[in-house]
C-alpha positions in Angstrom: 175.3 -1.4 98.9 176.2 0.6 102.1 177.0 3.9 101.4 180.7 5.6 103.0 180.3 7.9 105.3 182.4 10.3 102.9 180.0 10.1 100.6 177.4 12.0 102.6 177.1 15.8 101.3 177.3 17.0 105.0 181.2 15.8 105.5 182.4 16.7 102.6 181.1 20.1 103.2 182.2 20.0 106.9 184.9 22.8 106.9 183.1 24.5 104.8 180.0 24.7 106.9 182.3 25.1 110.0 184.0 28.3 108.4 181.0 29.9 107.3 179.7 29.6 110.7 182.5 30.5 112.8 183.1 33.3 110.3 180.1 34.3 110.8 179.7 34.3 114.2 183.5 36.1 114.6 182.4 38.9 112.1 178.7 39.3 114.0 180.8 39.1 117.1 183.5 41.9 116.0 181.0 44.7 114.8 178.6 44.4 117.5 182.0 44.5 120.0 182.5 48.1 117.8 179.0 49.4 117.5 177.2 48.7 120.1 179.7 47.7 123.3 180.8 49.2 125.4 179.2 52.3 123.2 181.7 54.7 123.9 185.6 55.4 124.7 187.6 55.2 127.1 190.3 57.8 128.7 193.3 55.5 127.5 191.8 56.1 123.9 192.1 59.6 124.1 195.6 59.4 125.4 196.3 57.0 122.3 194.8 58.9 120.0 196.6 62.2 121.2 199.8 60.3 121.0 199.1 59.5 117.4 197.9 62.6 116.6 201.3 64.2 118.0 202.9 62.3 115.7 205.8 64.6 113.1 208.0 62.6 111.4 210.5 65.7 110.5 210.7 66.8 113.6 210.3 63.0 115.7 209.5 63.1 119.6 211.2 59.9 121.2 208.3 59.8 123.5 206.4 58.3 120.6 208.5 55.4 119.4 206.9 52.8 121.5 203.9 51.1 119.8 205.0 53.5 117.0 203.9 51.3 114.0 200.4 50.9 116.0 200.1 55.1 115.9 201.2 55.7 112.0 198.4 53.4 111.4 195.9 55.4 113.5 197.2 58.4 112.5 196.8 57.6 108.5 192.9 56.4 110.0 192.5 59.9 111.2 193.6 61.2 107.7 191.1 59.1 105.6 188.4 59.3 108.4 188.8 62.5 110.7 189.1 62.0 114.3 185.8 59.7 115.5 184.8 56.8 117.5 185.3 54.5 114.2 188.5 55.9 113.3 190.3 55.7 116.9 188.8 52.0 116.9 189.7 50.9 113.2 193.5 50.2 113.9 192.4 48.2 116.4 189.8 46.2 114.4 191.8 45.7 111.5 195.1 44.2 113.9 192.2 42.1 115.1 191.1 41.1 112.0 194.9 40.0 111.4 195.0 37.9 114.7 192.1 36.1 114.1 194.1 34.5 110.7 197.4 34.5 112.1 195.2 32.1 114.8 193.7 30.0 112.6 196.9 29.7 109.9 199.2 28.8 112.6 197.2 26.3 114.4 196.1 24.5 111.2 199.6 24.1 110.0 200.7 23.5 114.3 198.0 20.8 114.8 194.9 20.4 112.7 192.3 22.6 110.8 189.1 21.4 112.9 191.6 22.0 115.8 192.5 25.2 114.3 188.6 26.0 113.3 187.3 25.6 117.1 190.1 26.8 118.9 189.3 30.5 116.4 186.2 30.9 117.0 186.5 30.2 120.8 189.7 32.7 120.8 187.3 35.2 118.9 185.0 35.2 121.4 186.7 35.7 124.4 186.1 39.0 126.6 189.4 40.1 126.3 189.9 39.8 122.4 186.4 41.5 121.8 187.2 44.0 124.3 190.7 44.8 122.4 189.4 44.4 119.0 187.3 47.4 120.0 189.9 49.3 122.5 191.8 52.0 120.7 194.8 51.5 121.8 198.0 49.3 120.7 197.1 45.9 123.0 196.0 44.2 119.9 199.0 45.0 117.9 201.0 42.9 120.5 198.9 40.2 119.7 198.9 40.3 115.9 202.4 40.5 115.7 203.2 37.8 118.4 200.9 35.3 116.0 202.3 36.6 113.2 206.1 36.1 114.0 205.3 32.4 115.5 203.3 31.4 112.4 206.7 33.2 109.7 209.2 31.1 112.6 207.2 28.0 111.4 207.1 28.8 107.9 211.1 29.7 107.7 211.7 26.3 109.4 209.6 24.1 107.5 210.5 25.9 103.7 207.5 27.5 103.0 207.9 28.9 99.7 208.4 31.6 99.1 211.0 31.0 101.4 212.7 34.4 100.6 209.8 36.3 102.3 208.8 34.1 105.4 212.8 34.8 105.7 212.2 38.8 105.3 208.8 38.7 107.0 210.4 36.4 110.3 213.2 39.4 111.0 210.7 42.3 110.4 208.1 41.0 112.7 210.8 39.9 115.0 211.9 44.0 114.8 208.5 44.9 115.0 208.0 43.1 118.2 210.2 45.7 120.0 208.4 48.7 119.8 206.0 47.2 122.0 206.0 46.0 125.7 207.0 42.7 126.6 207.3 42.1 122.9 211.1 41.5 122.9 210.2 38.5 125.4 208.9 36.7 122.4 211.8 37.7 120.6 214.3 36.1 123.1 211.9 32.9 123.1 212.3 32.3 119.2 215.7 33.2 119.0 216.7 30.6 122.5 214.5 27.9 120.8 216.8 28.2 117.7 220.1 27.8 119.8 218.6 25.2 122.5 216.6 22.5 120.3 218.3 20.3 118.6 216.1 20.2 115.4 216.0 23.8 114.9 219.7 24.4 115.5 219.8 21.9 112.5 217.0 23.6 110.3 218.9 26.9 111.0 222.4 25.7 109.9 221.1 24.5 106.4 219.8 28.1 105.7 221.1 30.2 102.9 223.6 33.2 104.8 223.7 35.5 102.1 219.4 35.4 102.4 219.8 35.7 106.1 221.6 38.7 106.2 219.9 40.1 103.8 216.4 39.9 105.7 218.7 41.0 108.9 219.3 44.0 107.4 215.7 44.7 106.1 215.0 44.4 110.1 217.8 46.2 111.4 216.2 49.2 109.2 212.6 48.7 110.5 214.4 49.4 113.6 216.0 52.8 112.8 213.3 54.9 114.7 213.5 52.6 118.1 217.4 52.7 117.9 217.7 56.7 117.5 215.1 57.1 120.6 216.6 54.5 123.0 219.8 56.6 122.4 218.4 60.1 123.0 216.1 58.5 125.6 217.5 55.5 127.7 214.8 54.8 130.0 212.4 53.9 126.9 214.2 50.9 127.1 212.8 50.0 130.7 209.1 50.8 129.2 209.5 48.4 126.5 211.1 45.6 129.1 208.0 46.2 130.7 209.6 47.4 134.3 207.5 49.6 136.4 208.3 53.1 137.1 207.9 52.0 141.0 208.0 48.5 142.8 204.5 48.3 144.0 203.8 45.1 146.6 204.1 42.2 145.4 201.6 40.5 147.4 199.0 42.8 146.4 199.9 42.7 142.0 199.0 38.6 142.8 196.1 39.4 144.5 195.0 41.9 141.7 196.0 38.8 138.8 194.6 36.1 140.2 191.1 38.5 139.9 192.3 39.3 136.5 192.5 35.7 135.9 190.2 33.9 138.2 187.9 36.4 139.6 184.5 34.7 138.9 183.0 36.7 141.4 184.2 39.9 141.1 183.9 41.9 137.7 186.0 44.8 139.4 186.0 48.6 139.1 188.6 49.1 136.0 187.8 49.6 132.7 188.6 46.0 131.7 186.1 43.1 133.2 187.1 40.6 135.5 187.8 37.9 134.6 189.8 37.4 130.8 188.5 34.0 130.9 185.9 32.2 131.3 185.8 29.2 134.1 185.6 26.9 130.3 187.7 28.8 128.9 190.2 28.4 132.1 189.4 24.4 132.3 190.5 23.9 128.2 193.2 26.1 128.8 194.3 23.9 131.8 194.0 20.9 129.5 196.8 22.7 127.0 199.4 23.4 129.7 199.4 19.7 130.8 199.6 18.8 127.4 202.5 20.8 126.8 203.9 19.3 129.9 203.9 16.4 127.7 205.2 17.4 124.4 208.2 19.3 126.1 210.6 17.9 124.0 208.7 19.7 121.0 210.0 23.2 119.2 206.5 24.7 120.0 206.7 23.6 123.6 209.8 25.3 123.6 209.2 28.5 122.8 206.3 28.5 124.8 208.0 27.7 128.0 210.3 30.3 127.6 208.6 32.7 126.5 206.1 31.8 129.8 209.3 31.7 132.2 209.8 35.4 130.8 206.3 37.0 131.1 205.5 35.6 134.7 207.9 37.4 136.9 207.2 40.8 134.3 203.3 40.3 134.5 204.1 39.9 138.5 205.8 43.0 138.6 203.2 45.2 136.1 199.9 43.9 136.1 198.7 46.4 133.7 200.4 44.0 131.2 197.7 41.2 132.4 196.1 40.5 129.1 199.6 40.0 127.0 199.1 36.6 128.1 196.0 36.1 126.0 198.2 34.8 122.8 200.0 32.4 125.5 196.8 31.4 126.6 195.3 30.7 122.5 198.3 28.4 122.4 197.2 26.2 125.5 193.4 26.4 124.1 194.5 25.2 121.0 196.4 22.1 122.7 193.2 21.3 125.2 190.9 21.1 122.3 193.2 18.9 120.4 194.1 16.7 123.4 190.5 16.3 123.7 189.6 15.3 120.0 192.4 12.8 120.1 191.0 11.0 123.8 187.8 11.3 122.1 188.8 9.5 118.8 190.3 6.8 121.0 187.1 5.9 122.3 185.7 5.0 118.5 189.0 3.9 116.8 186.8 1.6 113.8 183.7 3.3 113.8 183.2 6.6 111.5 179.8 7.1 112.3 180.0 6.8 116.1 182.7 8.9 116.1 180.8 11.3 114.2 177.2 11.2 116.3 179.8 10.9 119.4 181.0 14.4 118.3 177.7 16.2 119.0 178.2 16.6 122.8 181.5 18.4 121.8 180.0 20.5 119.4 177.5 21.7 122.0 181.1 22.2 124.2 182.2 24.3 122.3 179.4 26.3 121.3 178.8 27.1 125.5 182.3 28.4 125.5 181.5 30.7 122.5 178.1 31.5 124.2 179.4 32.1 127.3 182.6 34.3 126.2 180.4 36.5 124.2 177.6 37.0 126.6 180.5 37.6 129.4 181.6 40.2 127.5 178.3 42.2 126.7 176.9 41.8 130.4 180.6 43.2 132.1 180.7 45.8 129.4 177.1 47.1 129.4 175.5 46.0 132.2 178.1 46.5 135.1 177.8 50.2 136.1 181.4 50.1 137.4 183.1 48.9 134.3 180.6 50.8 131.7 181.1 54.2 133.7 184.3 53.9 132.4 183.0 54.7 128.7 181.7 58.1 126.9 180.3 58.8 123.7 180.6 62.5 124.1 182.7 62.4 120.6 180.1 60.9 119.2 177.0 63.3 120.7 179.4 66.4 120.0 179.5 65.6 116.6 176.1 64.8 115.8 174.9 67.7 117.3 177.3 70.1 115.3 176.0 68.9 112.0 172.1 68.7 113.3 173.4 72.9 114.2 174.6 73.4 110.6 177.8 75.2 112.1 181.3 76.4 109.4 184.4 76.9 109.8 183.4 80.6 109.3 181.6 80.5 112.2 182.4 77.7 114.4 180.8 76.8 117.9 182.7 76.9 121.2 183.2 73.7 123.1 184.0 74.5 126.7 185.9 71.2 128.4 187.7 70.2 131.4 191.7 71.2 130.9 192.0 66.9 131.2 190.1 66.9 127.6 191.5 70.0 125.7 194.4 67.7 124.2 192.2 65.4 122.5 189.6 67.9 122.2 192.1 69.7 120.2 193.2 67.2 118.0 189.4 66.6 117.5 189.0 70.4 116.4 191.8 70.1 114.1 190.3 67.9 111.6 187.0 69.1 112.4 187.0 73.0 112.1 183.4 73.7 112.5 184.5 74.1 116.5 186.8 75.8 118.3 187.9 74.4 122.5 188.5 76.3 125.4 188.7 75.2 128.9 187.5 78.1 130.4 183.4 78.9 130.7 183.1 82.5 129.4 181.2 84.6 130.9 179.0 85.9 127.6 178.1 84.0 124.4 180.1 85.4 121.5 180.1 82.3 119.7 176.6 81.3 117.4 176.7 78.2 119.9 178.4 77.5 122.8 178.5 73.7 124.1 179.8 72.7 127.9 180.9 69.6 128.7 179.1 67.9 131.8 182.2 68.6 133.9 183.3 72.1 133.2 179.4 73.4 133.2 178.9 76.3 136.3 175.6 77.8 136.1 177.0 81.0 138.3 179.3 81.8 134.8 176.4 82.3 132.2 172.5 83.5 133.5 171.3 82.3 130.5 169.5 79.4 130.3 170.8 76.6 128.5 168.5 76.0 125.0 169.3 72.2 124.8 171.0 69.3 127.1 172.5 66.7 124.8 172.3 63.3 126.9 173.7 60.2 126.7 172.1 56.5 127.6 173.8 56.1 130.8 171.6 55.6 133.9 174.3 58.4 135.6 175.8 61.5 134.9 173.9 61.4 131.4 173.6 65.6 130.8 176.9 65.5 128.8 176.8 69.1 127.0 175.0 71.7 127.6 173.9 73.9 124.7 173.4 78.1 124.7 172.7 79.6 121.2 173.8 83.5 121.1 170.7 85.5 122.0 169.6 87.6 118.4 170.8 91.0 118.2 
């Protein structure tokens, strides 16, 4: 008797198999981005992590209302870990970790789970996302919260139960959309989709009010903070729309996105690689927009659309806000790869097992574009001088060298640092007290052990000669501290 091909062990298994390999190659993926790449952090870390630091709930700054839920989280990381490369990075990683499910829910429930499976592990693996996961700062909270409001939207439209809390959960991450830039841009997308299409306006009529307002009102309170600083502080307002300070030339910010984008050639000078994408990567994602061309008629190409028809002139104006188009550009991955399985499947309408063996060149597909994102990212971000240079791990050196020194509190080491460093510096010093900062060289060693940072060291200050110089990997500019021990009396 001819056996099924759903009899064979291998497709049952098939999701299976597929998650434990694209979870594996995510997580591999996520802690090598951490560890080992780029090695270090960068200045807008610092400035992050001073801004969390600053953070006094008693006595609240305005100033630090925007990405505010992004800093209470890396401020309670600083708490439970001390101020560290892991614990800048750790917000980050876990608002990753969130993004990468938020992906995967909403494009199995959106289109299919195989669609859902390769379109996560090729979104994983892009240089941006690894490069954010890693980044201490709030860019990956945008993009948790962005999945995570579009997969609650679906949810509260198709009765999820419990419905009560994708109702509660829709309004909060709709508030906590707003304390980040360009967030209320989604916002204005979900809420126009509900008024324009026809089907949702129906859904939204056949809700319960007294559970609406309720969840309203759990949002409107999430937004207490934002609401009290816009008021003291008006121009926050224009951050969070996403409006430059000063209207730079236009011709130039599209010449500058298009290398963001679609410079193949170029890796750049910034801190961030050229390009987000890989050419793949920018091929599947081409597939997706004609494809939503398509389906325009569709809730999801709704929002979509509107939320692109917001972004573009904003993006145009501040291209600093380049990579908030990465969960935009998920969306069209997700619709190329599942335009391509369906023309695929056409070609073998009656026969399983040719559709199955005609499956294999895909596969190899998409395992090039997870090859290629990951190795893109670990060549721009370790192997390009002008994007590496960007990156220290003098937090890192400074405090290995302080416990190999046995230094207390009772009798800390000076750290002498540029006066561009003392802030975070500081903040570094107040969780770790076996260290005191200055940004001044002195003159004499008081202190047991003094340490000079690469950039404030003068030899013409101290005639002593330095007993150590702590180094780093880098090919340039590797004597980061300098070490003098206090001569025996």
């Amino acid at each position: 008797m001819k056996q099924k091909i759903t009899s064979y062990a291998l497709y049952r298994w098939r999701y299976l198999i597929g998650y434990l390999s694209i979870g594996s190659a995510i997580f591999a993926a996520l802690i090598f981005a951490v560890v080992f790449v780029p090695g270090g952090i960068r200045l807008e870390e610092k400035i992050a992590s001073v801004k969390s630091g600053s953070l006094q709930f008693y006595h609240f700054d305005p100033q630090t209302v925007i990405d505010l839920p992004y800093h209470i989280i890396q401020r309670a990381s600083f708490a439970l870990f001390d101020v560290s490369s892991f614990s800048i990075k750790l917000p980050s990683l876990i608002f990753g970790v969130a993004t990468i499910i938020g992906i995967y829910v909403l494009l199995a429930i959106w289109l299919k789970r195989n669609v859902a499976l390769i379109t996560t592990g090729i979104a994983a693996t892009m240089p941006i996302f690894l490069f954010t996961a890693q980044d201490g700062t709030p860019t990956m909270y945008h993009f948790a919260v962005s999945f995570w409001l579009l997969l609650s939207a679906m949810l509260v439209s198709r009765r999820y139960k419990p419905t009560m809390l994708w109702k509660v959960l829709f309004f909060v991450f709709l508030a906590l959309n707003i304390y980040t830039p360009l967030g209320i841009y989604l916002d204005l997308a979900v809420i126009t989709t509900v008024i324009a299409h026809p089907h949702i306006r129906f859904l939204t009529r056949k809700l319960n009010p007294n559970r609406v307002i309720i969840a309203a009102i759990v949002a409107l309170l999430t937004l207490v903070p934002l609401i009290y600083s816009i008021v003291l502080q008006p121009k926050l307002a224009l951050q969070l729309l996403g409006f430059p300070g000063e209207i730079l030339n236009l011709q130039t910010n599209l010449f500058e996105l298009l290398k963001d984008y679609v410079g193949f050639v170029d890796a750049g000078s910034g801190s961030i690689a050229r390009p987000m994408f890989s050419i793949g990567v920018f091929l599947v994602i081409a597939i997706g927009l004609y494809r939503f061309i398509i389906i325009k008629y569709t809730a999801r190409s709704y929002v979509v659309w509107f939320w692109i028809a917001c972004l573009v002139p904003i993006i145009i104006l501040s291209p600093q806000y380049a990579a908030y188009v990465y969960p935009v550009a998920v969306l069209m991955v997700g619709m190329g790869i599942d335009l391509l399985l369906r023309e695929w499947y056409k070609l073998f309408p009656h026969n399983p097992y040719a559709r199955v063996t005609g499956l294999l060149p895909l596969g190899l597909i998409v395992a090039g574009l997870i090859a290629s994102g990951s190795s893109m990212y670990v060549t721009s971000y370790h192997y390009i001088a002008s994007t590496s240079g960007h990156f220290d791990n003098d937090l890192t050196l400074l405090q290995k060298q302080l416990s190999s020194l046995k230094v207390t509190k009772e009798k800390p080491a000076l750290v002498v640092v540029p006066e561009s460093q003392v802030s975070f510096v500081e903040l570094v010093s107040r969780y770790d007290q076996r260290f005191s900062q200055t940004s001044k060289q002195p003159s004499t060693l008081d202190a047991p052990y003094t340490l000079i940072a690469h950039d404030s060291y003068s030899k013409r200050l101290i005639k002593n000669e330095p007993s150590k110089i702590i180094t780093s990997s880098k090919s340039q500019n590797s004597d980061r501290f300098y070490l003098y021990t206090k001569p025996a009396q």
